[in-house]
N, C-alpha and C positions, 0 to 999 in steps of 0.2 A: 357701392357707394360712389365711386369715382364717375360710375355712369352717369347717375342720376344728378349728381351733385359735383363735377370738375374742379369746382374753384371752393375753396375755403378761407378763412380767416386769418390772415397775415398773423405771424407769432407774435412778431414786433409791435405792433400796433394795435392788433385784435380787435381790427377792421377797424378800425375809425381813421385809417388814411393820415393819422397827424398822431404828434403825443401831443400832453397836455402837460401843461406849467400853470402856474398860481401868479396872480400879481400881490402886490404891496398888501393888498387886505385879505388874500387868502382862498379869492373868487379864481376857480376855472378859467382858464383862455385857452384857448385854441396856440397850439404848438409848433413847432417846425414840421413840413412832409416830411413824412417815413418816406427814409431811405431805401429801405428793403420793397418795398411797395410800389414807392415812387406816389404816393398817395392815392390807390388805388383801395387798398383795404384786401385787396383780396390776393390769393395766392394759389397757383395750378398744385395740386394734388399729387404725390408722389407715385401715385398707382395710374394717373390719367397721363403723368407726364414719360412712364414706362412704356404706356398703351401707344402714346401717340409717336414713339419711337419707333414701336415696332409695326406700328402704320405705314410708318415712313420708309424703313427697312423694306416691308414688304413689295408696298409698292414701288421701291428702284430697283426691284430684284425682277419683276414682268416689264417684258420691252415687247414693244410691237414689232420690231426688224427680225425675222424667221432664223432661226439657229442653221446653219450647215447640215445637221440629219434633218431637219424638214424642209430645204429647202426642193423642190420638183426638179429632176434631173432634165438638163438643156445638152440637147447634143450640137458639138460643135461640128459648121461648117458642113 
């Protein structure tokens, strides 16, 4: 799921990026931005936001600079 589909619908707001308040007659308006959000609507996935940890993890664990047992023995002098 987290492949195909990363982002999901904010808890807070369930996706509509605002809440919604009522005026004097009872009509819908448009509310303050979700805070959680930031009025975005949507929210990274707890299984993509594990994933791309351990993306992260991995990739700072491979370095291009040759370890000491592979480095080619240099004779000095």
């Amino acid at each position: 799921m987290c492949a195909g589909s990363p982002y999901g619908d904010c808890r807070r707001c369930h996706g509509m990026g605002h809440a919604i308040k009522h005026d004097r007659k009872g009509r819908a308006t448009r509310g303050k931005t979700c805070r959680r959000c930031h009025g975005h609507g949507k929210r990274l996935r707890t299984g993509r936001r594990l994933y791309n940890l351990w993306l992260r993890v991995y990739r700072e664990g491979q370095s291009d600079t040759p370890t000491p047992a592979t480095r080619p023995f240099v004779k000095k002098g």
